[in-house]
Steps between C-alpha positions, in 0.01 A plus 500: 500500500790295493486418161423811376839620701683212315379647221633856568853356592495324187431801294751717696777211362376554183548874497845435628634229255359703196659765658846327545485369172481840344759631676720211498672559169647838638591310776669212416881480592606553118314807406669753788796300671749521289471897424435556838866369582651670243331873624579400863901415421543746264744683700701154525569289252675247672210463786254465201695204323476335852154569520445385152663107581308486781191559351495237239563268764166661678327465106584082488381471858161719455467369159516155611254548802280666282523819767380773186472793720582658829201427657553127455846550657499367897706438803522122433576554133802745573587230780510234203741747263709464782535156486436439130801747448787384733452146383647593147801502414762742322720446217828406698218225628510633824151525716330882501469584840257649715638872516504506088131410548420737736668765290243400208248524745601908560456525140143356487407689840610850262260416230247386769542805624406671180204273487368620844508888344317422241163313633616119381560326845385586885882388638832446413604111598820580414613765805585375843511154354624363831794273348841627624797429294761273539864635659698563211855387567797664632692609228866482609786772467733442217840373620873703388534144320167477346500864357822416352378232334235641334719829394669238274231283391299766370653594250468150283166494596431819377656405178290228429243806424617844535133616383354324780667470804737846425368641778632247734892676586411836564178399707728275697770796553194771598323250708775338691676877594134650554300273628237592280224258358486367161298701294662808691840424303350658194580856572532786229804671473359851579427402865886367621711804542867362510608872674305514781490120519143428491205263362172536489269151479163407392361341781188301614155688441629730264726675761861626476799500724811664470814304649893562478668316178720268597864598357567191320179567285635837333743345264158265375293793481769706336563239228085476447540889417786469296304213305191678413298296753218719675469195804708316693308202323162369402307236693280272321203328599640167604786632678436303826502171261803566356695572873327208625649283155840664566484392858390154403816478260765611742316264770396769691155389519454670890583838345283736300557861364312644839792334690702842400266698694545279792869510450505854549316561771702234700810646354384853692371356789873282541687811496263666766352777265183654654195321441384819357738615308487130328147513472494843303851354291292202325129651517320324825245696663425232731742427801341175522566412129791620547579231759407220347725558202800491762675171518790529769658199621589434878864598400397846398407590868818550672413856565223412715748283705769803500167750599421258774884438673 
């Protein structure tokens, strides 16, 4: 009886390996991935070239386990990306840290996703992964002193090549009187109305927000028309590099271009505008994000002193 049962188990993992093995070249990471990532970020190019880098960091790493096919995919071995990834380096030689890992773990946990639809895997390793990022740090507000400094560096470093870092003024100019994000600086012409004194930005998640225009952004958008230009200006894909080289040169190294946004908000909340009316000015639909982009110093609280006698 019992080896007749050993028998039977024997022959059931027969069935199954012939049966993986047929299937497995349909399976395999290179025959569906990469189309699959280009139909799900169709809608957003940007998101897909982000997916893109972090899957052939994903196709070394599977490649070199020999993991061929979801199925083969577990807990421990997403653990080990983890690991395997934040103990690269970049190109500036600096160490890859745990939340850029984490973020090339979303884009496996998509695709896993996909691979759960269709019949190749019983669970996704990837979701609820149970690692928690590490606190990003505080970026600071941008001093009176520091923004001047960087309104007259930027244009020699812009020179050095207008092709690629031409964006870099006008960004600056939106960004620092906005309080909008990067990629938000790019903003067709068609939605700023100089006359009624408005702008309307791209936001996170495909969303849009309509805000005041800050006065000292007509003349700039009035020379853009004049021009020919059809947007305030065109971000690239390494945009964030080329802020964080500019910072680098001016020895700046605590700032980055998010430091605008931060500037902004603290700028409002100085001046004692209502947290609401701030939070609908630069796009926040959180009160609590909202908060923690507010950087007021002890000095900036005399009013509570005056409120309390």
């Amino acid at each position: 009886m019992g080896r007749r049962k050993a028998q039977d188990e024997a022959n059931e993992l027969s069935r199954d390996a012939k049966a993986f093995a047929g299937s497995a070249s349909t399976e395999r990471w290179e025959a569906w991935v990469d189309d699959f990532l280009a139909m799900h970020y169709r809608n957003s190019p940007k998101s897909h070239v982000r997916a893109k880098g972090a899957w052939s960091q994903w196709r070394l790493f599977l490649a070199e386990r020999k993991i061929l096919v979801p199925r083969a995919l577990d807990y421990q071995a997403v653990e080990s990306f983890v690991r395997w990834r934040a103990a690269q380096k970049k190109r500036n030689e600096e160490p890859v840290s745990i939340n850029t890992a984490l973020c090339d773990v979303r884009i496996c946990s998509v695709a896993m996703g996909e691979a759960l639809k269709r019949g190749w895997c019983l669970t996704n390793p990837c979701a609820k992964l149970g690692i928690k990022k590490d606190e990003a740090e505080e970026k600071p507000e941008i001093t009176p002193e520091e923004e001047k400094d960087i309104r007259e560096a930027l244009p020699a470093f812009v020179a050095q090549d207008p092709e690629v870092y031409g964006h870099m003024i006008n960004s600056f100019e939106i960004a620092i009187h906005q309080g909008c994000r990067l990629r938000e600086t790019e903003v067709p012409l068609t939605r700023i109305d100089t006359v009624r004194r408005t702008i309307t930005f791209h936001a996170k998640g495909k969303k849009r927000f309509a805000t005041q225009l800050h006065p000292k952004l007509v003349p700039l958008v009035d020379g853009l028309r004049a021009s020919g230009e059809t947007v305030t200006c065109r971000i690239p894909m390494l945009a964030s590099k080329h802020w964080r080289d500019f910072f680098d040169q001016l020895d700046l190294k605590h700032l980055s271009f998010h430091s605008t946004r931060v500037t902004v908000v603290t700028r409002l909340a100085r001046a004692g505008v209502p947290i609401s009316q701030a939070m609908s000015f630069v796009g926040h639909a959180s009160r609590l994000i909202h908060r923690i982009y507010t950087r007021l110093q002890p000095g900036d609280l005399s009013l509570c002193i005056a409120a309390l006698g």
